[in-house]
Structures are given as structure tokens and as C-alpha cells.
Chimera marker file (.cmm) of the C-alpha trace (Angstrom):
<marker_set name="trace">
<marker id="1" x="12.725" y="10.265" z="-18.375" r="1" g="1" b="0" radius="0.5"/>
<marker id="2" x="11.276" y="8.919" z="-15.304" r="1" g="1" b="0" radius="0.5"/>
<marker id="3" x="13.732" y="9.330" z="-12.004" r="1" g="1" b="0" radius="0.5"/>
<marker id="4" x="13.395" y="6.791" z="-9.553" r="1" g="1" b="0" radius="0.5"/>
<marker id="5" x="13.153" y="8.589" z="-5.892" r="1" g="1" b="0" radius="0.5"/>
<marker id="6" x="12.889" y="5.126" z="-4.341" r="1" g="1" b="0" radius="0.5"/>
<marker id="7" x="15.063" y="4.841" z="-0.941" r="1" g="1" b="0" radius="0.5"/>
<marker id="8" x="15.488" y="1.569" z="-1.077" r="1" g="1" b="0" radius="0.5"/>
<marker id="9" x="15.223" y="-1.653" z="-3.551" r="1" g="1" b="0" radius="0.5"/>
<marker id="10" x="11.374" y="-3.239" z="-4.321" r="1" g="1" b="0" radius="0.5"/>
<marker id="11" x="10.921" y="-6.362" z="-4.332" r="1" g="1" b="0" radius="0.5"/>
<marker id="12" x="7.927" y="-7.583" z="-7.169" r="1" g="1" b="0" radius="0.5"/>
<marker id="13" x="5.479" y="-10.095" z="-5.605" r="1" g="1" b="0" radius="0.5"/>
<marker id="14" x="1.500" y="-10.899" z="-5.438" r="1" g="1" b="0" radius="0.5"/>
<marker id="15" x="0.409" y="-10.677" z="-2.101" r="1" g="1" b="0" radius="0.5"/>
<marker id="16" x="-3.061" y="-10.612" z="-0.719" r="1" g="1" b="0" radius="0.5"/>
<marker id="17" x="-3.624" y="-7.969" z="1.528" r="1" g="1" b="0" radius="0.5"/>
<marker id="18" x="-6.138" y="-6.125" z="3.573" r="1" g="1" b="0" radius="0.5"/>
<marker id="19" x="-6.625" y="-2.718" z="3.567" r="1" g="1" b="0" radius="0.5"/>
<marker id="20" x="-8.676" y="-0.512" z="6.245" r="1" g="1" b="0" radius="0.5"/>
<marker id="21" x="-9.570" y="2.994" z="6.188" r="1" g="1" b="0" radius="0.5"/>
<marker id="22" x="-10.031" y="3.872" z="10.270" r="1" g="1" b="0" radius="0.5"/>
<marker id="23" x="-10.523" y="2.055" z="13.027" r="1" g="1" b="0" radius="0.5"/>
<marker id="24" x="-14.241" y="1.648" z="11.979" r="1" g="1" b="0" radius="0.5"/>
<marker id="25" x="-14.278" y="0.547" z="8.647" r="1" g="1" b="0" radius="0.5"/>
<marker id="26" x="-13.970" y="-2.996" z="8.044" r="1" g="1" b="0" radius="0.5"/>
<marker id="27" x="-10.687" y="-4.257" z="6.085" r="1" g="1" b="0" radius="0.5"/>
<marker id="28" x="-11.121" y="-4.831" z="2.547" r="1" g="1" b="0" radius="0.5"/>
<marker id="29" x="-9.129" y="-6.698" z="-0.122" r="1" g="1" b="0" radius="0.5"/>
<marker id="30" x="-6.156" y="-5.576" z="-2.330" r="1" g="1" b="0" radius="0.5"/>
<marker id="31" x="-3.115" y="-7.102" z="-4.241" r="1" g="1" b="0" radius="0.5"/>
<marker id="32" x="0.432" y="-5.738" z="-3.117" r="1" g="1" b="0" radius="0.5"/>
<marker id="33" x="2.609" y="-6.133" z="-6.110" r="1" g="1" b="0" radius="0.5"/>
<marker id="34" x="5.987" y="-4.629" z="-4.889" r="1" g="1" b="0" radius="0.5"/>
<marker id="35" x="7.313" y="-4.046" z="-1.423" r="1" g="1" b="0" radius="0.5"/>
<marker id="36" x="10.229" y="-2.417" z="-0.150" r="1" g="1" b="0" radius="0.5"/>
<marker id="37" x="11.744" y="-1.452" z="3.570" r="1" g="1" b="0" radius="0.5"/>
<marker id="38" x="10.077" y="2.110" z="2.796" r="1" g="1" b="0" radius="0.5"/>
<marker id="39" x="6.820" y="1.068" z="0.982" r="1" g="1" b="0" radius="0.5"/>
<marker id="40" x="4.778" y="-0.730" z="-1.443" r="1" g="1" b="0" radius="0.5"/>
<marker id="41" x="2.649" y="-0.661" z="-4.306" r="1" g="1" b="0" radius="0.5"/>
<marker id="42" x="-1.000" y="-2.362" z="-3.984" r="1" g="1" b="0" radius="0.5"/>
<marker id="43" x="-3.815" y="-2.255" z="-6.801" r="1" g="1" b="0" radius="0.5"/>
<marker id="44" x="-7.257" y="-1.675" z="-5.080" r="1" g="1" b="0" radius="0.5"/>
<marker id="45" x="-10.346" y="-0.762" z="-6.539" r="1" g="1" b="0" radius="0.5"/>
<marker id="46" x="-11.656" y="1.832" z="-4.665" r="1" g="1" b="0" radius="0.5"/>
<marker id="47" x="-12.719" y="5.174" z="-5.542" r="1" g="1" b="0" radius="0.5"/>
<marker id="48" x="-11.149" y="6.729" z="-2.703" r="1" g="1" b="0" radius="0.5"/>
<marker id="49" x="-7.840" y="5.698" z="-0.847" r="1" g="1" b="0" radius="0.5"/>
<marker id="50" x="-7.264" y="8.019" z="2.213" r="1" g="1" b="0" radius="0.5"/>
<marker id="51" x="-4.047" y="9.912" z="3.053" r="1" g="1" b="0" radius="0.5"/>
<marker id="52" x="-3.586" y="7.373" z="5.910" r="1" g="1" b="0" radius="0.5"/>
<marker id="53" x="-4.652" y="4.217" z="6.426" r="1" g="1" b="0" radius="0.5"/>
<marker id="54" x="-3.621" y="1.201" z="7.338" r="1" g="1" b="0" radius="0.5"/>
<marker id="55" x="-2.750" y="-2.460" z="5.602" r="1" g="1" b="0" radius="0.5"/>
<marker id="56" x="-2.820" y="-6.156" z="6.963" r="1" g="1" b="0" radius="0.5"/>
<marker id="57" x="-0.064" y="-8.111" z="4.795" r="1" g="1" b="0" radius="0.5"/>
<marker id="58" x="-0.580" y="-11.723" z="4.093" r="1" g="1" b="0" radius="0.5"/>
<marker id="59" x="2.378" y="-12.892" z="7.460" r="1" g="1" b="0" radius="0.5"/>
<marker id="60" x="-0.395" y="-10.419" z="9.562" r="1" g="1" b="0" radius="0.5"/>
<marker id="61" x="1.735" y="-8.125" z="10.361" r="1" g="1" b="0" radius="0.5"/>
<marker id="62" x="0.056" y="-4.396" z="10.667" r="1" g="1" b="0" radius="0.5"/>
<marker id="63" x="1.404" y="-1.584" z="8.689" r="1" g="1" b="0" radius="0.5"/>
<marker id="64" x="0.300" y="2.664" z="9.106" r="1" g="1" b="0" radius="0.5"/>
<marker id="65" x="0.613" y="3.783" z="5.699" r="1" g="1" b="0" radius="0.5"/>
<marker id="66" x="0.720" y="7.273" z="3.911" r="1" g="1" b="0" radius="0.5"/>
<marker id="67" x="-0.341" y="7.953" z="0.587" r="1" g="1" b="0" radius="0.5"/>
<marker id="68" x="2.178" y="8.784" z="-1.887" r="1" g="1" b="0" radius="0.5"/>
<marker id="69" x="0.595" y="8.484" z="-5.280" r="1" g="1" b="0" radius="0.5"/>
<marker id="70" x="-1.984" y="7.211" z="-7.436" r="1" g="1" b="0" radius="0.5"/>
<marker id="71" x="-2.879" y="6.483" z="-10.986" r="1" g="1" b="0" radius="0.5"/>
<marker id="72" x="-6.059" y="4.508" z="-11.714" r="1" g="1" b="0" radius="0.5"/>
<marker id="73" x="-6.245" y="1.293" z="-9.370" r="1" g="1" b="0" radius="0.5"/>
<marker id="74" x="-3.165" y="1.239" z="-8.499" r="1" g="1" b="0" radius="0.5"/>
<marker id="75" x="-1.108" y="3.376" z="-5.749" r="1" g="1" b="0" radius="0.5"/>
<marker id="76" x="2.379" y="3.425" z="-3.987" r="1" g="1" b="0" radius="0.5"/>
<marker id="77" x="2.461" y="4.148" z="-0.229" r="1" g="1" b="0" radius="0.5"/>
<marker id="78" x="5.077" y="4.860" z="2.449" r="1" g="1" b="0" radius="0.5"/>
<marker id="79" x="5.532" y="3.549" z="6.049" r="1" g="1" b="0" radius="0.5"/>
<marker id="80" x="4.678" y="6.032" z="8.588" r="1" g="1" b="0" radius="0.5"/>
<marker id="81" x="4.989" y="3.689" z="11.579" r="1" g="1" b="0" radius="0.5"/>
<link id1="1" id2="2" r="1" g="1" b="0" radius="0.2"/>
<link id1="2" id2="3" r="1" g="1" b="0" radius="0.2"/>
<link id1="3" id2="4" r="1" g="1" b="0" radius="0.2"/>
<link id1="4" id2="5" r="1" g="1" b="0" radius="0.2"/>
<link id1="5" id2="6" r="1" g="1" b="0" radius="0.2"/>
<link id1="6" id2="7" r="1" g="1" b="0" radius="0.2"/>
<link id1="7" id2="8" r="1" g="1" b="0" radius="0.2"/>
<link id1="8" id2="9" r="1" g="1" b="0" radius="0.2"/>
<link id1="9" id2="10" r="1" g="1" b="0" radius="0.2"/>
<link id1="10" id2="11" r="1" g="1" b="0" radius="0.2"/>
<link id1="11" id2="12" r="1" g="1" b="0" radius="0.2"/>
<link id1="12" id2="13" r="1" g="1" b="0" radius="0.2"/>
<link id1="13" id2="14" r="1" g="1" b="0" radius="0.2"/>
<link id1="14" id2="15" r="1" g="1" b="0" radius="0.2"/>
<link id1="15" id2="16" r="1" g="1" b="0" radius="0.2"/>
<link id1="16" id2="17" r="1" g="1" b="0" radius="0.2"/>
<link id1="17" id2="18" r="1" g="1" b="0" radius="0.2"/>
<link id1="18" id2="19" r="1" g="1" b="0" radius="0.2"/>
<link id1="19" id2="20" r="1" g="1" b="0" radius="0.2"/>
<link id1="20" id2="21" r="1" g="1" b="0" radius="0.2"/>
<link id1="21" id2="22" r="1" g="1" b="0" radius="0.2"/>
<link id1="22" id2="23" r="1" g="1" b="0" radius="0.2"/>
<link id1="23" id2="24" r="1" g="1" b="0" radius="0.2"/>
<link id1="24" id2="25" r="1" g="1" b="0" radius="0.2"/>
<link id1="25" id2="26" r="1" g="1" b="0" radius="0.2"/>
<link id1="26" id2="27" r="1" g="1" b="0" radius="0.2"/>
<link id1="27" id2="28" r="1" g="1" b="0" radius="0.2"/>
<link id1="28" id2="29" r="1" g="1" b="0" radius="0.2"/>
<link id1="29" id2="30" r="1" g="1" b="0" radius="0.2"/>
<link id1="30" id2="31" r="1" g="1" b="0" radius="0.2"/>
<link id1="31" id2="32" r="1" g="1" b="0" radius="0.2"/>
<link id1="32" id2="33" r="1" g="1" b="0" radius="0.2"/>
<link id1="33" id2="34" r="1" g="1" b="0" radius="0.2"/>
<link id1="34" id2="35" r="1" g="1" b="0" radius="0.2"/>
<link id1="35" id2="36" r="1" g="1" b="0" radius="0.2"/>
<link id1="36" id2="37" r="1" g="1" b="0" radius="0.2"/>
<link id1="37" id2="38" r="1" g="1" b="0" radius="0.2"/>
<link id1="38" id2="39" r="1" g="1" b="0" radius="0.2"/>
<link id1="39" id2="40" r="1" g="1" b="0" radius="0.2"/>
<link id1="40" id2="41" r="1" g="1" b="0" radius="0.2"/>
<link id1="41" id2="42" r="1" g="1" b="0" radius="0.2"/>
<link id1="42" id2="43" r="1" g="1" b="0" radius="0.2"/>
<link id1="43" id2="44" r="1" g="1" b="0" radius="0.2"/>
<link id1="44" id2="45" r="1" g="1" b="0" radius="0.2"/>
<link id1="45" id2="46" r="1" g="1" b="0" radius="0.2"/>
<link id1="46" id2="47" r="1" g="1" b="0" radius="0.2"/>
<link id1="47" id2="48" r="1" g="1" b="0" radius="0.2"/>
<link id1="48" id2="49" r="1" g="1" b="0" radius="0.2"/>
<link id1="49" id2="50" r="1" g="1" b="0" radius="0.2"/>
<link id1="50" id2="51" r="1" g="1" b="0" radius="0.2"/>
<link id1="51" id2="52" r="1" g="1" b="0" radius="0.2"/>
<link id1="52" id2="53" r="1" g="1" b="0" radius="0.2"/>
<link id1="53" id2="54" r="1" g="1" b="0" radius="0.2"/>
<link id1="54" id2="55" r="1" g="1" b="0" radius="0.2"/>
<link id1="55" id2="56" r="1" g="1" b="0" radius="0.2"/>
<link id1="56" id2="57" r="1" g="1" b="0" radius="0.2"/>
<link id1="57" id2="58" r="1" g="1" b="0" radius="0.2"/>
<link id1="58" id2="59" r="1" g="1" b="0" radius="0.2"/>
<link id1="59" id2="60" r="1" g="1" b="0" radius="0.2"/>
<link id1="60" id2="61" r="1" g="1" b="0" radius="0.2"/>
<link id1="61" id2="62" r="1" g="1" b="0" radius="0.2"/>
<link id1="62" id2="63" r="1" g="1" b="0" radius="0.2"/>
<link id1="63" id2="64" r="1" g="1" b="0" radius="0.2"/>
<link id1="64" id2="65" r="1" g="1" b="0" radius="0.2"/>
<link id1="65" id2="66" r="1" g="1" b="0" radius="0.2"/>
<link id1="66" id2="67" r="1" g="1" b="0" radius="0.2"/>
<link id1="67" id2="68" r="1" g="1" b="0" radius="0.2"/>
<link id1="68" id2="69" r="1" g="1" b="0" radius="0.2"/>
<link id1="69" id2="70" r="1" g="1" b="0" radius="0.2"/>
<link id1="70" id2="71" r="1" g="1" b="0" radius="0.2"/>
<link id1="71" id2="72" r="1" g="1" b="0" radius="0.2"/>
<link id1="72" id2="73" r="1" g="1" b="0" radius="0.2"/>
<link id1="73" id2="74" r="1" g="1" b="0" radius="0.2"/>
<link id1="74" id2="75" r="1" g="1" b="0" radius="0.2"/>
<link id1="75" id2="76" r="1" g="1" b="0" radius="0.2"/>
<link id1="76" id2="77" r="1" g="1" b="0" radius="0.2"/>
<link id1="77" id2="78" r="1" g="1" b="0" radius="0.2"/>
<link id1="78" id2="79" r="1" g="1" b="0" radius="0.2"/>
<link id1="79" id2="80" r="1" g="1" b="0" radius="0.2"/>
<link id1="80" id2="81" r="1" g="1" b="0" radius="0.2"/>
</marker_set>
């Protein structure tokens, strides 16, 4: 049985989004799926997804992330910021 550590609700959706690894990297694309106050879950394929990095969601708004998890394409992330 699965236990759901979650702090607050998620909220499904299918958001375009920009992910970017650095200040020197250049942002790439990704899908956000769910999104809470605490974090989100985005499907990216990329072989590697740093501890910390940062995403662009579709309103533009700028968000640090950390790493939480990962399983395949898809990963969940917390806000750091």
C-alpha cells in the first residue's frame, strides 16, 4: 500500500513548461501534469534531471526546484524557493 506523504492537495493539469538546468543551459520543454502549493509532477525526457534546477510555468512565473523522485520520464519535485 502506497502512503501518500503529500503536504498539501495536487491539482491534475497539462501545462507546458520550461525547464533549465543552471544559469547556462538553455530552458527546455516539459509537461507538468499535477501541481500543488509544495510541488509538482512534470514528464521530461531527459536522461538526467539535476538535484536543483529550475522551471518556467506556462503564467511565467519562475520556480527553484529540488528533486524528489523519479521513475522513467516522469519526476515529482519540491519548491525550494
Amino acid at each position: 500500500m502506497l502512503v501518500n506523504r503529500r503536504t498539501s492537495e495536487r491539482q491534475e493539469c497539462r501545462r507546458a513548461a520550461k525547464i533549465q538546468f543552471g544559469t547556462s543551459s538553455l530552458p527546455r520543454d516539459c509537461t507538468i501534469t499535477d501541481v500543488s502549493r509544495g510541488g509538482l509532477k512534470v514528464v521530461a525526457e531527459y536522461p538526467e534531471i539535476p538535484s536543483i534546477f529550475t522551471i518556467t510555468l506556462s503564467t511565467g512565473e519562475l520556480r527553484q526546484c529540488r528533486l524528489a523522485w523519479r521513475i522513467g520520464c516522469e519526476f515529482g519535485a519540491e519548491f525550494i524557493d
